[in-house]
C-alpha positions in Angstrom: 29.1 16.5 69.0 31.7 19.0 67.5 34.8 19.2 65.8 37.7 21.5 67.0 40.1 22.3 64.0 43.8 23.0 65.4 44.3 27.1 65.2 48.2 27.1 65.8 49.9 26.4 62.5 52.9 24.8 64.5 51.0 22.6 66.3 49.4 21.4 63.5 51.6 18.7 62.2 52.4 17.6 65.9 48.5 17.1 66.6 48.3 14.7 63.2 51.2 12.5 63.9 49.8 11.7 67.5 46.8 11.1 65.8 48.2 8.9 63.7 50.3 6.9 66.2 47.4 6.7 68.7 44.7 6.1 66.2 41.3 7.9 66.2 40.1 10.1 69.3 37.2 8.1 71.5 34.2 9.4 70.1 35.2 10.9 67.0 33.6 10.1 64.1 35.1 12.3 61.8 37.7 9.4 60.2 34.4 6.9 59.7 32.9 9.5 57.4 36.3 10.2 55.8 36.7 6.4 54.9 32.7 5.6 54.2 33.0 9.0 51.6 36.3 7.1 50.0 34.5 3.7 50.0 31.6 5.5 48.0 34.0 7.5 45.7 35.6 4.2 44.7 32.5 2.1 44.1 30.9 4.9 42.1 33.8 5.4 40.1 34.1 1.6 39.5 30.5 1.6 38.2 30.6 4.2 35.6 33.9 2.5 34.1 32.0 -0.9 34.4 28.6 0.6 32.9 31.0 3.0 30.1 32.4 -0.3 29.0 29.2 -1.8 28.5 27.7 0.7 26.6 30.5 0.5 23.8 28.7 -0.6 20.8 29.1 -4.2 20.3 31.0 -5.0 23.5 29.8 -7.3 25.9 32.0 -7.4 28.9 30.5 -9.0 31.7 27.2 -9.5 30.1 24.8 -12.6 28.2 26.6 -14.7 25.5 25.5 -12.3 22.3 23.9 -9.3 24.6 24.7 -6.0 22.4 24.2 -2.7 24.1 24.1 0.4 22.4 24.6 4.4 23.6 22.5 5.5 21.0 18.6 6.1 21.3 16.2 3.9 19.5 15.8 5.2 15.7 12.1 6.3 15.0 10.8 5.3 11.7 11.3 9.2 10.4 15.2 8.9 10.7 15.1 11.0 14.2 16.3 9.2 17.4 14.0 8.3 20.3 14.3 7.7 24.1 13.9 3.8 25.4 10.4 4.9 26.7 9.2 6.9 23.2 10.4 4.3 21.4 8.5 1.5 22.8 5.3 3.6 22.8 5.4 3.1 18.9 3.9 7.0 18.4 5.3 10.4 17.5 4.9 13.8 17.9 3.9 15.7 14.0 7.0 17.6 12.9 9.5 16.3 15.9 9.7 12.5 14.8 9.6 12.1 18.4 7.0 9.8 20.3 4.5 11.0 22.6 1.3 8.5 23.9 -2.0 10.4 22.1 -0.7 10.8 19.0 -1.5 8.5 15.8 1.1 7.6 13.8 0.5 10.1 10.9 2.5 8.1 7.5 1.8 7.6 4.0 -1.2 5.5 4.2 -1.4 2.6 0.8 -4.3 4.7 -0.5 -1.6 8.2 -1.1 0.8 6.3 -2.9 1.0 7.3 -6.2 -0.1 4.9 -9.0 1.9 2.6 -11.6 2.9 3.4 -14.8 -0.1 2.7 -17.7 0.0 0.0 -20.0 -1.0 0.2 -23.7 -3.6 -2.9 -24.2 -3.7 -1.5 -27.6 -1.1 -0.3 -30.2 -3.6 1.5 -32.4 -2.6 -0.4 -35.7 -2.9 -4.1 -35.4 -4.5 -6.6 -32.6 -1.7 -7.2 -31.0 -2.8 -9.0 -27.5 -6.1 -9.9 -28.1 -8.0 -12.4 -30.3 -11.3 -12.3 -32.0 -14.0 -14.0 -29.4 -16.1 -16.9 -31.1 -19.2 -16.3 -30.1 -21.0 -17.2 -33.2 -22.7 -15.2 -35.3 -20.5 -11.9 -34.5 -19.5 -9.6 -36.9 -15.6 -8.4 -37.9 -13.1 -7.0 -35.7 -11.0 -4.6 -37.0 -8.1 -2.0 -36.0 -8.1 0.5 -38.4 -7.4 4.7 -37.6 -6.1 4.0 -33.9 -9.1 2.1 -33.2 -10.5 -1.0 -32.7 -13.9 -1.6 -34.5 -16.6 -4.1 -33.7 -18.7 -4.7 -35.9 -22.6 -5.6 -36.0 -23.1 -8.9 -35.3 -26.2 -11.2 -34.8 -25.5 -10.5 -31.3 -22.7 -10.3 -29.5 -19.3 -9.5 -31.5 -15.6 -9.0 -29.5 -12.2 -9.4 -28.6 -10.2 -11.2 -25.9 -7.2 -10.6 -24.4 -4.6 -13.2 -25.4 -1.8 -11.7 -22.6 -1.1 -14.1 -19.5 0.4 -11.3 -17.5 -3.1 -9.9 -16.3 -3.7 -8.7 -12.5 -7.1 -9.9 -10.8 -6.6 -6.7 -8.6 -5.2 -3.7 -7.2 -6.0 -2.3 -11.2 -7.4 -0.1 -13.4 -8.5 -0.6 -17.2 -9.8 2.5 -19.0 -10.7 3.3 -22.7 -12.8 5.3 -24.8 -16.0 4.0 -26.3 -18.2 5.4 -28.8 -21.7 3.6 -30.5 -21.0 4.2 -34.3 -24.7 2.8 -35.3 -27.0 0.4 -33.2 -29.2 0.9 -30.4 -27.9 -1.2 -27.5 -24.4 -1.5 -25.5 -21.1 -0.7 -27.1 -19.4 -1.2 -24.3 -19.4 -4.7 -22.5 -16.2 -4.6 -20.5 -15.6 -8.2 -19.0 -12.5 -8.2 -16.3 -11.1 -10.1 -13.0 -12.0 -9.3 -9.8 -10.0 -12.1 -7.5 -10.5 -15.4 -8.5 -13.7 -14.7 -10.3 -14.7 -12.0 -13.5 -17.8 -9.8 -13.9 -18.7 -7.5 -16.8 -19.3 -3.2 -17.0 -22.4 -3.0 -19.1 -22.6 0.8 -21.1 -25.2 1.1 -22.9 -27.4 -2.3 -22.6 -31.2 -3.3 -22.6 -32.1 -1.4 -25.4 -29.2 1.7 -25.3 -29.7 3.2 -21.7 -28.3 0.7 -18.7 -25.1 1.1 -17.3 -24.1 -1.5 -14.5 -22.0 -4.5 -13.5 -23.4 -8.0 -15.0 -23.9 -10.2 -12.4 -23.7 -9.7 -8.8 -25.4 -12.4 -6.7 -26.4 -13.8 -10.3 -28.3 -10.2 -10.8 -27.6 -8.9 -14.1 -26.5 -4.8 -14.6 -30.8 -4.9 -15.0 -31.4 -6.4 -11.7 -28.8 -5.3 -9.1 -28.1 -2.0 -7.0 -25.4 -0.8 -10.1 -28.4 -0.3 -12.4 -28.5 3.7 -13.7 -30.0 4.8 -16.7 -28.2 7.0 -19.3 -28.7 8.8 -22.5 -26.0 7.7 -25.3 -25.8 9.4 -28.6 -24.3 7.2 -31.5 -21.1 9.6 -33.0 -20.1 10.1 -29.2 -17.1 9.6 -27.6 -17.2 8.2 -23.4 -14.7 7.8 -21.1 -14.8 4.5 -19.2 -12.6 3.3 -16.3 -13.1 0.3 -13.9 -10.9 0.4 -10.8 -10.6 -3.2 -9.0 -9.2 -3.2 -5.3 -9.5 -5.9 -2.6 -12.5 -4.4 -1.3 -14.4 -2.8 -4.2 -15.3 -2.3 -7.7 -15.5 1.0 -9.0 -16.1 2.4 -12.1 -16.4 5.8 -13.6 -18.2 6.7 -17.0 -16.5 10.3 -17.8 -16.2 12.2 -14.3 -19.3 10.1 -12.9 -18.8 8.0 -10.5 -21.1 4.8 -11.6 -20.4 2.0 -10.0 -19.1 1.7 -6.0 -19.8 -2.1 -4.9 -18.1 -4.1 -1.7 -16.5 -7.0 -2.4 -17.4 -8.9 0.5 -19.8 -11.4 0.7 -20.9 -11.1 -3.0 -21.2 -13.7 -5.8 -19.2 -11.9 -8.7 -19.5 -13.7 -11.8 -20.4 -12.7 -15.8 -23.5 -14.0 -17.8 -23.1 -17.2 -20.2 -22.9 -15.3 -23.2 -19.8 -13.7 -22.5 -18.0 -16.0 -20.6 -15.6 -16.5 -23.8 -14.5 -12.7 -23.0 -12.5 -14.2 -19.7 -10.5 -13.4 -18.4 -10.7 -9.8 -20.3 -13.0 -9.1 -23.6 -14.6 -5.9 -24.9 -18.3 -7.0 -26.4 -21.0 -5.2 -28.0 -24.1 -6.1 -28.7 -25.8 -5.6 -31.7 -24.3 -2.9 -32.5 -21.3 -1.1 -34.6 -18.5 0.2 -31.5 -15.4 2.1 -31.8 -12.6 1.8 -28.9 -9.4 3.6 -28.2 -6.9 4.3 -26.0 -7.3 1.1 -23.9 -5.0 1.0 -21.1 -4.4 -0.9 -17.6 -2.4 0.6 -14.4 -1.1 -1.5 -11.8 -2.4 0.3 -7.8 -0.3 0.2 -5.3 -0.5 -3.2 -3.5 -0.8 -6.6 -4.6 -1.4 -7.0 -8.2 -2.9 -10.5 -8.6 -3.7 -13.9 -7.3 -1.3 -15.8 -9.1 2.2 -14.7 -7.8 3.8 -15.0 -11.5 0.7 -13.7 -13.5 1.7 -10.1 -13.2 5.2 -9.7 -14.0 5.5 -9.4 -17.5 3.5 -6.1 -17.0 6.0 -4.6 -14.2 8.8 -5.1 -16.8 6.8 -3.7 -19.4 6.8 -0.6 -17.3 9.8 -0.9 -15.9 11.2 -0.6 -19.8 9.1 2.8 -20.5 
């Protein structure tokens, strides 16, 4: 079928109005389209100024008791904007902020945040914060030139911290330690790991073994920390212990010394310095010299005990 447009101008109006008096031609289906084509021009338009109205932020017309549509795209977590679909993929493209599907999320990971502010354990002058561990038979403890002195004892001679505000992890304690005279460890560090305490032997068993006292009840003799060092008396060392949920680490100058998992071990100290708990710096038999004793806070959760670390943060917070 065809249509024949009218090709006499005059007759045009004439043709319309019988048209439009008659109604449509028999078989002419030209009107049905004209009307179907309205129809769909009206509905159309209706939906776009139904859905327009529903995508104003906060409005709800029509929709759920408390349904909230938004025009915007999803935020990513990089401050960019994301499609519905990218969005609930939960990954991004490097250097778009955009999602795509095979790529891992590439953030800050807890391990590259930078560490907390250090804490003096030790003003140099006086002992301030820790007490004199009666161990019986030990010798003085002194501060006296910016350090603090242990002297000779029978055996063991120390100090203990008195402070309440200790972590039990995510920490690190570090000092320098130096055998004035003697021949076995000036360095018996005793410190929390969790809910339990080991000790960082430097210098033990007759002046040479370094390790952590006692893992599985092994002593720093015994157990897989055991090394064996050469220490000079007159000698300045570098010590740091570094206590995470899932290791203990420690450091003596730049050398790695100790690196021990967590899981699945017995931690615990030796009898004889079980008074150092729940942090005590021991020698044994032996004059030591320590300085510059300090603790930073890791990123992560400090301690146990929800209320044992706060006095340190506002120490910090005050420097």
């Amino acid at each position: 079928m065809s249509f024949h447009p009218v090709t006499d101008p005059a007759d045009r109006p004439a043709a319309v109005s019988s048209r439009s008096a008659a109604g449509p031609r028999a078989g002419s289906t030209a009107p049905v389209l004209v009307t179907l084509l309205a129809g769909t021009v009206v509905a159309a338009a209706a939906l776009i100024v139904a859905l327009g109205t529903r995508a104003v932020p906060g409005g709800n017309p029509g929709g759920n008791p408390g349904e909230q549509l938004s025009s915007q795209p999803a935020a990513t977590s990089s401050g960019t904007s994301a499609t519905g679909a990218e969005a609930a993929t939960g990954k991004t493209t490097p250097g778009t902020g955009r999602h795509a599907e095979t790529t891992e999320d590439s953030g800050p990971k807890p391990g590259d945040q930078p560490a907390g502010k250090t804490v003096s354990l030790f003003d140099g002058k006086t002992l301030s914060g820790w007490k004199k561990t009666q161990f019986g038979g030990e010798g003085e403890t002194v501060a006296r030139d910016g350090q603090l002195v242990l002297e000779t004892g029978i055996d063991l001679t120390g100090v203990t911290s008195t402070r309440k505000d200790l972590p039990r992890e995510n920490y690190e304690i570090e000092l320098d330690a130096m055998r004035v005279n003697g021949s076995d460890f000036f360095c018996g560090m005793t410190f929390p790991v969790g809910p339990d305490y080991c000790s960082l032997i430097v210098g033990g068993w007759g002046g040479g073994v370094v390790g952590i006292s006692s893992l599985d009840d092994q002593d720093a003799s015994e157990n897989e920390t055991t090394l064996y060092r050469e220490f000079k008396n007159g000698k300045w060392y570098h010590i740091r212990v570094r206590i995470t949920p899932e290791r203990i680490a420690a450091w003596l100058d730049d050398e790695q010394i100790v690196d021990v998992e967590r899981a699945g071990r017995k931690i615990s100290t030796r009898s004889e310095v079980d008074l150092s708990q729940p942090l005590g710096l021991a020698s044994w038999q032996s004059t030591a010299a320590l300085k510059n004793i300090r603790l930073r806070l890791l990123p992560g959760k400090p301690a146990a005990d929800p209320d044992s670390n706060s006095p340190v943060q506002r120490e910090q917070e005050s420097d």
